[in-house]
N, C-alpha and C positions, 0 to 999 in steps of 0.2 A: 504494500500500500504506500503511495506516495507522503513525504511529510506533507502538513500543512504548508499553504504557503503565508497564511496570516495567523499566528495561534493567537495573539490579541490585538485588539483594535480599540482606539481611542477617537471617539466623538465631541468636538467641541461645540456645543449648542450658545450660542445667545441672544434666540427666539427670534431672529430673523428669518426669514423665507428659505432663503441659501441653506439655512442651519438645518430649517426641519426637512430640506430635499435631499442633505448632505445626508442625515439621519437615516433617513427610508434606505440611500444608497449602502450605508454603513450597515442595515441590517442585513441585508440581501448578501453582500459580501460574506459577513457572520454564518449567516443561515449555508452558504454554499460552502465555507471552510470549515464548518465546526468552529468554530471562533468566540473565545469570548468576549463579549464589549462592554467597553468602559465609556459613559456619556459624564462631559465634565462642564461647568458653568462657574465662570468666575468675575464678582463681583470687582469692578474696577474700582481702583482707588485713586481719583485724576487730581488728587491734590494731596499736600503733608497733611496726614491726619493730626488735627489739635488733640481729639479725647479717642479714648478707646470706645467710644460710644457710635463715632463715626465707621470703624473698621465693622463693626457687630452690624451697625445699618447696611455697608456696603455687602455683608454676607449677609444678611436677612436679602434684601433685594435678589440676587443669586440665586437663590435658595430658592425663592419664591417663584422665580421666574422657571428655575427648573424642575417644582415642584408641579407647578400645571401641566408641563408637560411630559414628565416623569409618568403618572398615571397611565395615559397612552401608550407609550410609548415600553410600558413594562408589559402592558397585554400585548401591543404586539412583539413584541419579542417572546415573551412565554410560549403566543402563537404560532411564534415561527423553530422554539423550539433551542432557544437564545439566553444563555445567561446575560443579563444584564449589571452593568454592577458604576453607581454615582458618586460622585466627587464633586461638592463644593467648594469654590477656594476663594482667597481675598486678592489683589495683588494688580499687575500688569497684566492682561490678558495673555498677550507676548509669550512671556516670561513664564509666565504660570503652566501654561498648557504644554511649552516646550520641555520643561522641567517635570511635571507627570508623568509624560509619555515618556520619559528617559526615567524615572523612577519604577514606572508599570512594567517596562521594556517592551513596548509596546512597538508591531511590526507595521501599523500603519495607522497615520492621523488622519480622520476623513474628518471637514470642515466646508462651512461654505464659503465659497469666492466671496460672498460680498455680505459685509455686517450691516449694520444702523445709519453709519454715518459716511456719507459721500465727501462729505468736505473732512472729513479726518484723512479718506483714503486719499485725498486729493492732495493734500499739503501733506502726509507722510507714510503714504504708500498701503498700503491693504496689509489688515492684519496674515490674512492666510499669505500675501508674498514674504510678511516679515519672518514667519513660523517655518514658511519653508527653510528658509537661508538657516536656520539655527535648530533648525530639528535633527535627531539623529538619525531617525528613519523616514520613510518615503512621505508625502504629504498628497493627499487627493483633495483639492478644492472643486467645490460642486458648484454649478450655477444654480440661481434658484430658478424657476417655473420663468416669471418675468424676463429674466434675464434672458433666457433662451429663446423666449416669444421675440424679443427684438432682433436678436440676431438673426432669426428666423426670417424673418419680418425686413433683411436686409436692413436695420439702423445700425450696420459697425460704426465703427470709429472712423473708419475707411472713407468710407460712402458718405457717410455724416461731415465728415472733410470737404469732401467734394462740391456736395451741396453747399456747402457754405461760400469758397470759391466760387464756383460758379453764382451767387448772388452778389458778391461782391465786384465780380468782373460783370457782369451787368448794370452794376450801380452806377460802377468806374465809368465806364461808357458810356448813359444815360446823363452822369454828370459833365464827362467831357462833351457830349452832341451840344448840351447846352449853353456850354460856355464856350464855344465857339461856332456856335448859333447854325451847325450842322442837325439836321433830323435825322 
C-alpha cells in the first residue's frame, strides 16, 4: 500500500469566502488520504496590547468566529469520515499559523487566496503569499467562489488593464481632436 501523501493537514479559516472554499477543499483532500485535519483561527492582535484584557478579547473574537463555524464543519467531516481537531490562537496571523503547522508537522497548509481586507493585501501583500515564503511545507491557496466567477467572467488583471488603456487613449484623442479643433 502506498504511504500517504498528506498524513496531516492544517486549515487556516478566518471566515472569509476563500477560507470556507479552502475548507471544503481541505476536507476532500483529508477524506481521499486518510488524513487528519487540523482547522486553526487566530485572533489578530494589530496593536501593543495595554491590559491582558485586550489579548483575552482578541481570543474570544477567534474563538467565536471559529466557533460558528466549527459546528459544520465537525458534521461534515465526521460525514466524511474525518478526524477533525481546532486551535485557537492570539498573535500575527502570519506568524501564528506558520509556527502550528511547523509545530503539528503538518504536510500541507490549505488557506484561502484572499482574506477580509483588500487594502491590507494591497499595501503589504496577501497573507496566504506571506505564509507561503515562510512555511515549511507546501501551501494550497484556494480562490473563493467570487473570485473565480470573475476570472471566469474574463475581469483578470490583464484585460482589466487593457480596458482601462484603451479609455484613456480615447480620452487622449477626444481631448486632442479638441484642442486642435480636428473632429
Amino acid at each position: 500500500m502506498p504511504e500517504k501523501l498528506f498524513r496531516r493537514i492544517l486549515h487556516a479559516y478566518d471566515g472569509s469566502e476563500s477560507a470556507i472554499d479552502a475548507f471544503t477543499l481541505a476536507l476532500k483532500i483529508a477524506e481521499q488520504n486518510g488524513s487528519q485535519l487540523h482547522i486553526v483561527s487566530v485572533g489578530e492582535i494589530s496593536h501593543i496590547p495595554l491590559f491582558v484584557g485586550d489579548i483575552r478579547e482578541q481570543n474570544d473574537n477567534a474563538a467565536q468566529r471559529l466557533r460558528s463555524f466549527l459546528f459544520r464543519a465537525e458534521a461534515l467531516a465526521a460525514g466524511c469520515g474525518v478526524t477533525l481537531q481546532s486551535h485557537v490562537l492570539v498573535g500575527h496571523p502570519v506568524q501564528a499559523i506558520a509556527e502550528l503547522a511547523l509545530d503539528l508537522n503538518v504536510d500541507l497548509l490549505v488557506m484561502g487566496a484572499r482574506g477580509h481586507s483588500a487594502l491590507y493585501e494591497r499595501l503589504v501583500g496577501s497573507r496566504a503569499a506571506q505564509i507561503m515564503q515562510i512555511a515549511h511545507c507546501p501551501v494550497l491557496a484556494v480562490k473563493g467562489r467570487s473570485q473565480r466567477r470573475r476570472a471566469r467572467n474574463g475581469l483578470t488583471l490583464t484585460r482589466l488593464r487593457e480596458k482601462i488603456v484603451a479609455r484613456c487613449t480615447s480620452s487622449r484623442q477626444k481631448t486632442s481632436a479638441a484642442l486642435t479643433g480636428h473632429s
